[in-house]
ZAMARGU-4260 file (C-alpha; in steps of 0.2 Angstrom, whole numbers, plus 5000, padded with zeros to 4 digits):
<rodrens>
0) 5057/4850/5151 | 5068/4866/5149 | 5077/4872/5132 | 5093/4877/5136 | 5101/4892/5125
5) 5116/4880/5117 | 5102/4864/5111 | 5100/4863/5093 | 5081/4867/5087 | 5073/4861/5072
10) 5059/4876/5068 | 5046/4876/5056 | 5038/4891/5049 | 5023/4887/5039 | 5018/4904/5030
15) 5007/4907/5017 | 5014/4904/5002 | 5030/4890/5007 | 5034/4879/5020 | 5053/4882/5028
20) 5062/4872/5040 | 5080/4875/5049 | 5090/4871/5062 | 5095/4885/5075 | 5101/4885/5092
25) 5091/4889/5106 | 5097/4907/5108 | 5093/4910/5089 | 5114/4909/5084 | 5114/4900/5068
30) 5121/4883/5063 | 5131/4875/5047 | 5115/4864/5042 | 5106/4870/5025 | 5087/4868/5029
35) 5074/4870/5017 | 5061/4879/5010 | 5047/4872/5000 | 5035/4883/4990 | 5014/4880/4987
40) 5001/4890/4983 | 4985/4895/4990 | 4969/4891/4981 | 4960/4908/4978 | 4943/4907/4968
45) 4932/4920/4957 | 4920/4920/4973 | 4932/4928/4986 | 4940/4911/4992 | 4957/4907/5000
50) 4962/4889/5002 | 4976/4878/5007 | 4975/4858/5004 | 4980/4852/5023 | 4985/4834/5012
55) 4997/4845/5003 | 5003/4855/5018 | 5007/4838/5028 | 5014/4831/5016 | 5027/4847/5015
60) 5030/4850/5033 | 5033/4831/5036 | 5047/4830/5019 | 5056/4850/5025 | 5056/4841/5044
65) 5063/4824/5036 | 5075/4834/5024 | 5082/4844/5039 | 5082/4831/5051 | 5094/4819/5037
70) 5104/4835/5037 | 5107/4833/5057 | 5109/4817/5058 | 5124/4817/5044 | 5131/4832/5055
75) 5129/4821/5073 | 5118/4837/5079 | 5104/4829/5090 | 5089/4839/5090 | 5083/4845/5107
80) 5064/4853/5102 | 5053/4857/5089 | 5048/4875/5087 | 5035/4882/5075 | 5028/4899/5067
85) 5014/4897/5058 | 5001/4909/5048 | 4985/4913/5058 | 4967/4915/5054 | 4966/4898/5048
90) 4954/4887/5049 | 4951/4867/5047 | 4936/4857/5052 | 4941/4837/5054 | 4931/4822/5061
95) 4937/4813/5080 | 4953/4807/5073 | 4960/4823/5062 | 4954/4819/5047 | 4953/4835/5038
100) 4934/4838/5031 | 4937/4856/5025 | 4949/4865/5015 | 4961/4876/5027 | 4953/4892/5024
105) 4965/4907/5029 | 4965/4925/5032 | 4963/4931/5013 | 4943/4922/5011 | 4932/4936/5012
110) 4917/4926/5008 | 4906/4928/5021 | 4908/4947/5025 | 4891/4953/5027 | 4889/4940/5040
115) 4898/4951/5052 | 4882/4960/5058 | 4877/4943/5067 | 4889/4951/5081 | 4878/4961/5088
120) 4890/4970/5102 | 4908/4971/5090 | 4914/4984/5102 | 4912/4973/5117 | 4918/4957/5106
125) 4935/4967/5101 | 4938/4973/5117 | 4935/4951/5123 | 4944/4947/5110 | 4956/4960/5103
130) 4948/4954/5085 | 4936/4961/5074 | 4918/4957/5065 | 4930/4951/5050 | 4930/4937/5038
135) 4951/4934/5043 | 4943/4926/5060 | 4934/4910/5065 | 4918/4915/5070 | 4912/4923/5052
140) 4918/4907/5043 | 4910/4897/5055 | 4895/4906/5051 | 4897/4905/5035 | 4901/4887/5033
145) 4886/4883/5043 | 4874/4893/5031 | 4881/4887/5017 | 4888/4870/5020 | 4874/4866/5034
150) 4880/4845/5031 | 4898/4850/5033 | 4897/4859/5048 | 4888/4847/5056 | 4898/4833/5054
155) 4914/4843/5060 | 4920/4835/5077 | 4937/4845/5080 | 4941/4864/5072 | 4960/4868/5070
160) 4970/4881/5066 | 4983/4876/5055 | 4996/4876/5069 | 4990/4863/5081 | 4983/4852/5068
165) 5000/4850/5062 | 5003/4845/5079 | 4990/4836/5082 | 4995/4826/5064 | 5013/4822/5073
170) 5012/4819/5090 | 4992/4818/5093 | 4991/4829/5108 | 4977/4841/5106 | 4987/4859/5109
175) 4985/4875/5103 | 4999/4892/5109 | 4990/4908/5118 | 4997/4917/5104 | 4988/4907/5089
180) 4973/4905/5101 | 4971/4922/5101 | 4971/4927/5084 | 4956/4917/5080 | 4942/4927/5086
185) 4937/4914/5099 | 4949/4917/5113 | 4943/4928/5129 | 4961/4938/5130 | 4957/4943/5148
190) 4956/4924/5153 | 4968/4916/5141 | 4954/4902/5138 | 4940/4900/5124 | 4928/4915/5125
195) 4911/4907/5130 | 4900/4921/5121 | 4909/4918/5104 | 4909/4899/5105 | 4888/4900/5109
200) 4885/4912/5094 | 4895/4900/5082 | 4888/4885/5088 | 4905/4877/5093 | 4910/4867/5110
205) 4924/4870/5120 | 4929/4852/5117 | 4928/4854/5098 | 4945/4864/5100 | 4963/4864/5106
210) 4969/4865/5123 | 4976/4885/5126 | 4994/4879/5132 | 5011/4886/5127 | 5020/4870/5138
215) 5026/4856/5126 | 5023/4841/5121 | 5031/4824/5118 | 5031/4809/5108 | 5026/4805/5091
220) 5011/4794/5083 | 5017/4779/5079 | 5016/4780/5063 | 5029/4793/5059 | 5042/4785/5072
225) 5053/4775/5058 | 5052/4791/5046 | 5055/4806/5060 | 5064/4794/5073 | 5078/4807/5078
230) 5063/4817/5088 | 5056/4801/5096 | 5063/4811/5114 | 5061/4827/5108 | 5049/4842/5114
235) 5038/4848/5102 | 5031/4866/5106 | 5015/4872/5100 | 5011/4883/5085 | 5016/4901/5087
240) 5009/4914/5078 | 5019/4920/5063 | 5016/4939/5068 | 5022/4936/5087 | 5038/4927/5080
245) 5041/4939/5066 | 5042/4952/5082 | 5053/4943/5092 | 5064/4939/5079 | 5065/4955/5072
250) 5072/4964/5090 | 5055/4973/5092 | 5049/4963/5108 | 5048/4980/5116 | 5037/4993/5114
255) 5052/5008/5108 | 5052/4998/5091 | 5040/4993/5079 | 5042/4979/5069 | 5037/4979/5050
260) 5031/4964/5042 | 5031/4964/5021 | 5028/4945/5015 | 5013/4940/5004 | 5003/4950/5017
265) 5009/4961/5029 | 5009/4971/5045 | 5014/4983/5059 | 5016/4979/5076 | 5021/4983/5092
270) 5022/4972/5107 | 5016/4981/5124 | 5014/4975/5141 | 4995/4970/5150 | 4980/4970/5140
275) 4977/4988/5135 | 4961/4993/5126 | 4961/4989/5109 | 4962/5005/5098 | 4954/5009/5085
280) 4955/5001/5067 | 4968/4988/5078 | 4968/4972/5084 | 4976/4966/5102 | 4984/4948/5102
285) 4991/4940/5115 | 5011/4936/5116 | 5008/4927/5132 | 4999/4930/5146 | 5009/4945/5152
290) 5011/4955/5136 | 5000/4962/5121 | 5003/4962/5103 | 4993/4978/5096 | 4995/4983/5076
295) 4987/4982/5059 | 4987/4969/5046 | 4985/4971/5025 | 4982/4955/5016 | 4990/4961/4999
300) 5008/4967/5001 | 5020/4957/4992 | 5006/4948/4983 | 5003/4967/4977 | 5020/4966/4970
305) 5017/4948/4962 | 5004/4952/4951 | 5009/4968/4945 | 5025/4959/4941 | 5015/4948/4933
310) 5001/4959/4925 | 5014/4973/4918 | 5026/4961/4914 | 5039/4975/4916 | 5057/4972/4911
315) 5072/4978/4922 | 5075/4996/4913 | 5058/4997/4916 | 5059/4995/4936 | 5074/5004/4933
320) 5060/5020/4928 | 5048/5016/4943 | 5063/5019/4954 | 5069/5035/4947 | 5050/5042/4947
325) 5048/5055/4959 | 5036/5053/4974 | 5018/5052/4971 | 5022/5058/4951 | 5011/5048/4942
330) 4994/5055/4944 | 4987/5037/4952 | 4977/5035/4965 | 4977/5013/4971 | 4966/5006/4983
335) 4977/4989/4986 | 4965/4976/4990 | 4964/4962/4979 | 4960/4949/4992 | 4950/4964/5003
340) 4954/4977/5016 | 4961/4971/5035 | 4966/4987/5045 | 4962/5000/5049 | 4945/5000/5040
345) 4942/4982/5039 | 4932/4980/5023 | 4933/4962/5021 | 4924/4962/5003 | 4933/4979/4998
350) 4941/4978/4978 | 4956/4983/4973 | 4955/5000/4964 | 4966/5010/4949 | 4961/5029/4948
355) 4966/5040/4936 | 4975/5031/4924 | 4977/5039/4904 | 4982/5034/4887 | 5000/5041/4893
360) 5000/5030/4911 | 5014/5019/4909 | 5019/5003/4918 | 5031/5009/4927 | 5020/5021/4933
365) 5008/5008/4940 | 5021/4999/4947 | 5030/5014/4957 | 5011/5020/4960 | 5005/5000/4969
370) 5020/5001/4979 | 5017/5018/4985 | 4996/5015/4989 | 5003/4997/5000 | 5015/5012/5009
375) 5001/5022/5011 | 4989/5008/5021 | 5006/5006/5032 | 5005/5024/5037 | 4987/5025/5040
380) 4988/5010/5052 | 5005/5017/5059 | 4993/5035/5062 | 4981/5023/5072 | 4994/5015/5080
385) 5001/5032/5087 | 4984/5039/5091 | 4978/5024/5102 | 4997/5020/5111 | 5002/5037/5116
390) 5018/5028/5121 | 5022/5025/5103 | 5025/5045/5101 | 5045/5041/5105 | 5045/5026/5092
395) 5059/5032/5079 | 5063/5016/5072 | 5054/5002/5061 | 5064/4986/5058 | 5056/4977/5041
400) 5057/4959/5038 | 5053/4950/5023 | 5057/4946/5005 | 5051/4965/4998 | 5065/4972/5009
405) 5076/4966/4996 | 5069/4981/4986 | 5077/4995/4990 | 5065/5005/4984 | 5050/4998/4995
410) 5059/5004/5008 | 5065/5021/5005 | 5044/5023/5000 | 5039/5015/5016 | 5049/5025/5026
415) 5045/5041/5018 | 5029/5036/5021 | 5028/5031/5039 | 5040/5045/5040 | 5052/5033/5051
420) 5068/5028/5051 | 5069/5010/5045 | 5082/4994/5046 | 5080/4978/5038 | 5078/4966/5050
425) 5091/4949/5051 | 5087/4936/5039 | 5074/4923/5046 | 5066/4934/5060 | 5051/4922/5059
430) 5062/4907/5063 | 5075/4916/5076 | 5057/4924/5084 | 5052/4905/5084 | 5065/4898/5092
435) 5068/4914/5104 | 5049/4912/5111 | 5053/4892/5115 | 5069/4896/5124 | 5064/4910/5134
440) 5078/4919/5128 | 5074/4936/5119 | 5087/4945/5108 | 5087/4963/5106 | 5102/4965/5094
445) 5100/4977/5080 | 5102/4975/5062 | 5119/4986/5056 | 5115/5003/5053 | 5121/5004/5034
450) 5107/4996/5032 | 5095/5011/5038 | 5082/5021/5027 | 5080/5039/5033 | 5063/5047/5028
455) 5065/5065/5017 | 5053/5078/5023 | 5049/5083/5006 | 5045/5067/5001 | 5033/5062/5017
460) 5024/5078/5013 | 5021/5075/4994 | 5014/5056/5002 | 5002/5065/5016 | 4996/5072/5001
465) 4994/5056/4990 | 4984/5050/5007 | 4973/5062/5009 | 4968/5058/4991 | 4969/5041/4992
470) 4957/5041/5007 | 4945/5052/5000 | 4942/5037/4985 | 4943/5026/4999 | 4925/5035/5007
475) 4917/5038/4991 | 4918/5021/4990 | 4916/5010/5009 | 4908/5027/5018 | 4902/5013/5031
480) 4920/5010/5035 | 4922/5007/5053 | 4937/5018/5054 | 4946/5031/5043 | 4958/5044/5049
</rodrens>
């Protein structure tokens, strides 16, 4: 059941806010087929939730497969394998047969938060686990779904991520990747199986979840045989998480590079060998069993961007004024959490914040100073990641994926921030990362160097100093916080 580096893939990447679907080669080399991408949106509410309709989701991943499998077929390009990325800390409580009883509640719910303190040992959980007492992982919504929706719990027979319940949907094998696994909370990352501690605390049963296998699977159920019959023969990996394949896609699958993430959230990462000790204000997530992802997450990055877009309402000349703004020359200070704070202080119900603002504070002002504070969070995370990985010390070079490298100017900031030479990734990185992780086969090509940001001196000074400002509002106001720097 090997994938060879010349078969054709079809690779889904379920993210937060669309679903894609395209055809690559095993070795990630690109092919003449169109693919797809279909836009949703989560379902956030007053209260602090996050939500995803699995119906709808289904029903997109099943017409973006059935719309890029027509554009195979047409081409006489049979598909080989199945590969898929897909956003982690989710979770989706169904009955025996998959039916889905919840909502998909994902990384950005912070209801539940003060439930953290039921963990009564969070060092010797994060070390377990490589997670934190957060409301982004399974074992604070389960607790919160059992106090407040006792009934529903109850009558939950199988928990999901979203990955393997896709899966599940399609083939009906129970299966869930080391690499989702492990970014649920409930995953032992010593043993590479369900973390016995967690599961008793929670109230859930082994059996309740997926088998922890990157292997495989074939065949489809029955009843998507006529409409998806082109992959009757096909193998269907499991699930990877979207943060592992955004690595490996993105040439950062050694620990020289750190890889960048910007999308509607967004991290930093680097992948390591073993299972180091988790540093602080980090999480540690398994690649596979022989390798570590370690890094720092933010849930508001180019949503950050999408609703001052949408809140200023600021024309082109006036972006064009955000851009020519000097560093930190606005007088703002922004705590960017409008769906709460991940890494490195892990404030799940933290608010987003605007300092300093005066009848003469223009939008563009606001603008250049959100993108600035979302910089900012990149480079306290990338200060923890340097403190904890000595190894790190030699890392010269971020490569950034996402839609918000298209801005040139989130970039130069980032990188005059993080005061790091950055490159935009290739196109796709979560797909060619997706694809890469099935084969076996691991790229390390880099991106061309015209597209290279340099950091300025002057201007990573002027941003220490907006830090230091910004994390002096940030103690004032979460003096709890389990980690400043």
């Amino acid at each position: 059941m090997a994938l060879q580096a010349s078969d054709p893939v079809l690779i889904l990447d379920i993210g937060s806010s669309s679903v894609r679907a395209a055809v690559l080669l095993g070795d990630a080399r690109e092919t003449n087929l169109e693919g797809i991408k279909l836009p949703y949106r989560v379902r956030h509410s007053p209260e602090g939730g996050a939500e995803i309709d699995p119906h709808q989701l289904l029903h997109l991943v099943l017409t973006a497969i059935s719309v890029v499998l027509g554009q195979a077929q047409r081409a006489q390009v049979e598909i080989k394998a199945v590969a898929m990325a897909s956003l982690v800390g989710s979770l989706l409580g169904t009955d025996e047969a998959g039916e889905p009883l919840t909502p998909i509640y994902i990384y950005a719910d912070r209801r539940g938060a003060e439930l953290k303190t039921r963990i009564s040992d969070p060092d010797d959980y994060l070390q377990r686990t490589g997670c934190r007492p957060h409301p982004s992982y399974a074992p604070i919504r389960l607790m919160w779904l059992a106090q407040t929706q006792p009934e529903v719990f109850m009558g939950v027979q199988r928990w999901f991520q979203l990955g393997d319940w896709i899966l599940f949907q399609l083939t009906g094998k129970l299966r869930i990747s080391l690499s989702a696994a492990s970014w649920s909370g409930l995953l032992n990352r010593y043993q590479n199986h369900w973390d016995a501690a967690a599961l008793a605390l929670v109230g859930v049963k082994p059996e309740a979840l997926s088998e922890v296998s990157d292997h495989p699977v074939q065949g489809l159920l029955p009843i998507h045989e006529d409409r998806l019959n082109g992959l009757r023969e096909a193998l269907w990996f499991p699930a990877v998480g979207d943060g592992v394949a955004s690595n490996i896609g993105s040439a950062c699958a050694r620990s020289d590079r750190v890889a960048i993430a910007l999308g509607t959230s967004g991290a930093l990462r680097v992948i390591v060998k073993g299972r180091p000790t988790v540093p602080p204000g980090l999480f540690a997530y398994c690649v596979d069993s022989e390798r570590s992802l370690i890094g720092g997450a933010l849930n508001d990055v180019g949503s950050m961007y999408t609703w001052l877009s949408q809140v200023l309402n600021l024309p082109p000349e006036g972006m064009a004024e955000a851009e020519a703004l000097p560093p930190d020359a606005h007088g703002l200070t922004i705590l960017p959490f409008l769906t709460g704070e991940r890494a490195p202080g892990w404030q799940g119900d933290a608010r987003a914040v605007f300092a300093g603002m005066t009848p003469d504070t223009t939008p563009a002002q606001i603008m250049r100073a959100g993108l600035e504070a979302v910089a900012l969070w990149y480079a306290r995370i990338w200060k923890q990641m340097r403190e904890g990985l000595p190894e790190l010390a030699r890392v010269e070079l971020g490569i950034a994926s996402g839609a918000p490298t298209n801005t040139p100017l989130w970039v130069r900031i980032l990188a005059d921030a993080l005061n790091l030479s950055i490159i935009r990734a290739e196109p796709e990185a979560t797909l060619r990362g997706a694809v890469l992780l099935a084969s076996g086969v691991e790229g390390g090509a880099m991106t061309s160097a015209h597209l290279r940001f340099d950091p300025t001196p002057e201007a990573h000074a002027r941003y220490q100093e907006a830090g230091a400002r910004h994390d002096f509002l940030y103690r004032q106001l979460y003096p709890s916080s389990e980690s400043m720097v």
